[in-house]
C-alpha positions in Angstrom: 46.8 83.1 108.3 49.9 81.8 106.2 49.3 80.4 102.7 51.9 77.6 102.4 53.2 76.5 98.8 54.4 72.7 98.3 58.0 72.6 96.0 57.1 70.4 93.1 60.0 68.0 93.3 62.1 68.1 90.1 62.6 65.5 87.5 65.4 64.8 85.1 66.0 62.2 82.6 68.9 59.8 82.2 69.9 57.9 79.1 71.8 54.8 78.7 75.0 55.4 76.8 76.0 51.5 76.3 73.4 48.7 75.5 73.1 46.4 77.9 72.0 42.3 76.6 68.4 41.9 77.5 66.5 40.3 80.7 66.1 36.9 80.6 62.3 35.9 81.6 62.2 35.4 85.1 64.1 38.8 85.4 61.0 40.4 83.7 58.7 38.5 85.8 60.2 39.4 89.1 60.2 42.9 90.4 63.6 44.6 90.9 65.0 44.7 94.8 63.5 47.8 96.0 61.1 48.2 93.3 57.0 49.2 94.2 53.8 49.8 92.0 52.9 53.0 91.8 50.1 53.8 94.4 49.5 57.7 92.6 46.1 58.6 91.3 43.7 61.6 90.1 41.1 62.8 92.8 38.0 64.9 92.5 38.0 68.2 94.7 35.6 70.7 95.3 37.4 73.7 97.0 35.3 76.7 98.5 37.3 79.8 97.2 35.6 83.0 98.1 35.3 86.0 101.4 33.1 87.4 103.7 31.1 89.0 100.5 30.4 85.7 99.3 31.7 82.6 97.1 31.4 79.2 95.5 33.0 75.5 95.6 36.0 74.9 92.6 36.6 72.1 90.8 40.0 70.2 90.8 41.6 67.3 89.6 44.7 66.9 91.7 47.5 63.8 92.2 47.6 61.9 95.1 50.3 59.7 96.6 50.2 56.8 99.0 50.4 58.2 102.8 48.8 62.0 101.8 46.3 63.6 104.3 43.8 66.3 102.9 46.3 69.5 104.0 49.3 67.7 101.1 46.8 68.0 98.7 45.4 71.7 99.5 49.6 72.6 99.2 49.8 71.0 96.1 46.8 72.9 94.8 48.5 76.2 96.2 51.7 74.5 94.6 50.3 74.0 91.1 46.9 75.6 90.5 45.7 77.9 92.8 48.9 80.0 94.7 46.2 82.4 96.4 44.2 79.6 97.8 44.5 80.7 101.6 44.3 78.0 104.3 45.0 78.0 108.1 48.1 75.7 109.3 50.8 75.0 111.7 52.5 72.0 113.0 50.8 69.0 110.4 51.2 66.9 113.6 47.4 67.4 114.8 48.7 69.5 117.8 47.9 72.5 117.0 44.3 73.0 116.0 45.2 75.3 113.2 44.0 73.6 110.3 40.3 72.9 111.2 38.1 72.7 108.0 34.9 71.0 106.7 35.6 67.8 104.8 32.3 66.1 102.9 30.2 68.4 105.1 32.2 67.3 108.6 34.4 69.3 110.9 38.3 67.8 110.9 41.6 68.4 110.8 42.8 69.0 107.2 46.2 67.2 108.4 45.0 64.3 110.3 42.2 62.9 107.7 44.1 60.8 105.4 43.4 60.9 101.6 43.0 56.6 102.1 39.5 57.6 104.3 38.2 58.3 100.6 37.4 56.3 97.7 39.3 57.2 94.7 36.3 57.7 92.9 35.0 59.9 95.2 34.6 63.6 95.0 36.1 65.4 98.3 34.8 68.9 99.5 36.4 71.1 101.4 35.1 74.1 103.1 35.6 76.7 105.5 34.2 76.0 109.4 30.4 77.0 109.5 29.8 78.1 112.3 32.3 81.5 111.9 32.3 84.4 109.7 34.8 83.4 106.8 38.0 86.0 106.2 39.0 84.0 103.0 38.9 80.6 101.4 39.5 77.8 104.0 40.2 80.5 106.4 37.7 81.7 109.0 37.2 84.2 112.2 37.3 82.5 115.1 37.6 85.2 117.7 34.3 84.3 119.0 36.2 81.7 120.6 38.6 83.9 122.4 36.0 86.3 123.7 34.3 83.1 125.5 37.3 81.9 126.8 38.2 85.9 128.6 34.7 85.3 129.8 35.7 82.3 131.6 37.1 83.4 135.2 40.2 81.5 135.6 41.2 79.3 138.7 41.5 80.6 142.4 44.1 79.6 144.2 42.8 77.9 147.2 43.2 79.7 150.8 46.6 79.0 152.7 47.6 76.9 150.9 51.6 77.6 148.8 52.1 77.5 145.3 54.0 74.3 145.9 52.1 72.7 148.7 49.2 71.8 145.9 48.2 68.1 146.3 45.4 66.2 144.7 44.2 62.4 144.4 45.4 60.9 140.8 42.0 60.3 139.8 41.5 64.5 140.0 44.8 64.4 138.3 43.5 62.5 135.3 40.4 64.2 135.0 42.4 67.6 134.5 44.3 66.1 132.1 41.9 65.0 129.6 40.2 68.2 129.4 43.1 69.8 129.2 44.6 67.6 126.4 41.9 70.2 124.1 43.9 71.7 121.4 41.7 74.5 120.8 40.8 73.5 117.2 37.4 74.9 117.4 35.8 71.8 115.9 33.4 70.9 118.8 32.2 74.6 118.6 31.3 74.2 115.2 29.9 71.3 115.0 27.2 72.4 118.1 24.1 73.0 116.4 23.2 75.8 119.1 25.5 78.2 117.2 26.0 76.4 114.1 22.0 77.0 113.3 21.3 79.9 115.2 23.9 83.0 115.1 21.7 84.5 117.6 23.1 82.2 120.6 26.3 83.3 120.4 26.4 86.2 122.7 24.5 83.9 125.6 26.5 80.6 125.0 29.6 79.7 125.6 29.6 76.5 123.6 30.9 72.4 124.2 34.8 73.7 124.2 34.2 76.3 127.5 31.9 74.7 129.2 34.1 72.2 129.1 36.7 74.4 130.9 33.8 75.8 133.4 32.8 72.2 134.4 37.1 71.2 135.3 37.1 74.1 137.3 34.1 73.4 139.7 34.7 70.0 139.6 38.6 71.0 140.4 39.1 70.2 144.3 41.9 73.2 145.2 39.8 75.5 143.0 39.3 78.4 145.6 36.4 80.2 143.6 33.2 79.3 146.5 35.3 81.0 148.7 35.7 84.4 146.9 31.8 84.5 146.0 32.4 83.0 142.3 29.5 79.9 142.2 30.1 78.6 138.8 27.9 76.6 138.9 25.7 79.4 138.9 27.6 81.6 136.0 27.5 77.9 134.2 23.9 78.4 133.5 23.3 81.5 133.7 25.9 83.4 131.8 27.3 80.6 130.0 24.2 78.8 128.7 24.7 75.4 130.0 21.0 74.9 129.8 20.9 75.0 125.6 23.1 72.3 125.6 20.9 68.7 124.8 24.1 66.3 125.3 23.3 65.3 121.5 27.5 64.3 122.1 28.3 65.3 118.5 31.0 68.1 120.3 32.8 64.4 121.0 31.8 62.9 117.9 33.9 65.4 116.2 37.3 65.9 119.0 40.1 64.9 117.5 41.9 64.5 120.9 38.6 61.9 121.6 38.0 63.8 124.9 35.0 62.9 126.5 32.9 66.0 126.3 30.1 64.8 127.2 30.3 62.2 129.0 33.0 63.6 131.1 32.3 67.5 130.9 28.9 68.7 130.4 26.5 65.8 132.0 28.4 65.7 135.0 28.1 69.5 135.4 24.7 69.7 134.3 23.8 67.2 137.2 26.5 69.6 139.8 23.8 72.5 138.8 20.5 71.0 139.4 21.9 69.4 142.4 22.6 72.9 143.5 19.5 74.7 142.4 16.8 71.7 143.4 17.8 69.8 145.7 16.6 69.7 149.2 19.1 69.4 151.0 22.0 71.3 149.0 19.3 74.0 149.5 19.2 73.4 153.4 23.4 72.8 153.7 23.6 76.4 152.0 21.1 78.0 154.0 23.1 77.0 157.4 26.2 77.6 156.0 25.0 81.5 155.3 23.2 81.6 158.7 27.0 80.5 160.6 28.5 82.7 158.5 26.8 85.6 159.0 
């Protein structure tokens, strides 16, 4: 966690020492080379400030300039009015994931939602990400994540075949790529409703972000895990909890890398596992290939 602080720039006044004769009229009509209205204004914020034992939403009035995303104006509240507020960030690129947060009730980036989104009369609240237990402020536990991703049983190099002799058709390629583009913010995890309403599901789902990962493995063509006994398929649904997903696609609703969850992830391997569990003749290809083998 590391609780930035925005400068305040300086000022300093100047004063003419010799008079100068006065514009003529069309030199108060025309704005000077260079010269721009001032775009600043006062927004509403409601800020949760609190820990695990409990808190409440703040009020502040803060400035805002032309250009500002949500995370300039949480440093200029740590910068001006509240030096202990605690908040999550890295990079302010959106590459990172650090600064995930709930803005007006929806998971984003604090540093890629731009103040502009908002009307200036409008009152902006920010709080901490639901779905995980909070640690302080803006700043949650997300460790649940990491525990599903050791869960996860990483790729299996494919039989005989080098380190450097991989070699896959470009559509495989891209399809790798766009799951992997995930930046690990955590924001499809807590938007899901299957552990953003029930706690309880969190020690038998994995959730949109690692199913995500499960599906670009088995659908990953030098991925050597059938051979070794790993089905994922099978682990998919049954230690994994594909099956409480209901494709309700607000995990892609919410991805600020606009990967495809659903479309692209979770359908596709839900229809890989019923294939493999229902139908006829998977069943019967699986049952031959047992009886040769054996």
């Amino acid at each position: 966690m590391s609780a930035s602080t925005t400068p305040t720039p300086s000022t300093s006044d100047s004063s003419a020492s010799v008079p100068s004769p006065g514009p003529s009229p069309a030199a108060e009509a025309a704005p000077s080379a260079g010269a721009t209205a001032s775009t600043s204004y006062e927004a509403k914020f409601k800020v949760w400030r609190g820990d695990a034992e409990g808190g409440d939403l703040k009020d502040f009035a803060v400035e805002v300039n032309e250009g500002e995303v949500v995370l300039d104006i949480i440093h200029r509240l740590q910068a001006t009015q509240a030096s202990d507020l605690a908040v999550r960030w890295n990079c302010k690129a959106g590459k990172c994931g650090s600064c995930s947060a709930e803005i007006n009730g929806r998971p984003r980036l604090l540093c890629m939602t731009r103040m502009s989104t908002f009307s200036r009369e409008e009152t902006i609240t920010v709080t901490p990400l639901r779905a995980f237990p909070v640690v302080r402020d803006l700043v949650t536990d997300v460790s649940f994540n990491y525990q599903k991703a050791r869960e996860v049983p990483a790729f299996v190099p494919p039989p005989g075949v080098a380190a450097g002799e991989y070699r896959m058709q470009q559509v495989d390629v891209e399809r790798s790529q766009e799951f992997r583009k995930c930046i690990e913010c955590f924001l499809c995890q807590d938007t899901c409703h299957v552990v953003r309403d029930h706690e309880e599901n969190k020690t038998s789902f994995a959730g949109p972000r690692f199913l995500m990962r499960v599906a670009e493995l088995d659908m990953h063509p030098l991925d050597g895990a059938e051979e070794t006994g790993l089905d994922r398929k099978r682990t998919a649904q049954d230690e994994h909890g594909l099956g409480y997903c209901n494709i309700t696609k607000c995990c892609t609703e919410v991805c600020p890398e606009n990967i495809k969850i659903t479309d692209n992830a979770l359908i596709p391997l839900k229809e890989r596992v019923a294939d493999k569990k229902y139908d006829p003749l998977v069943w019967l290809g699986d049952k031959i290939r047992r009886r040769t083998s054996g």
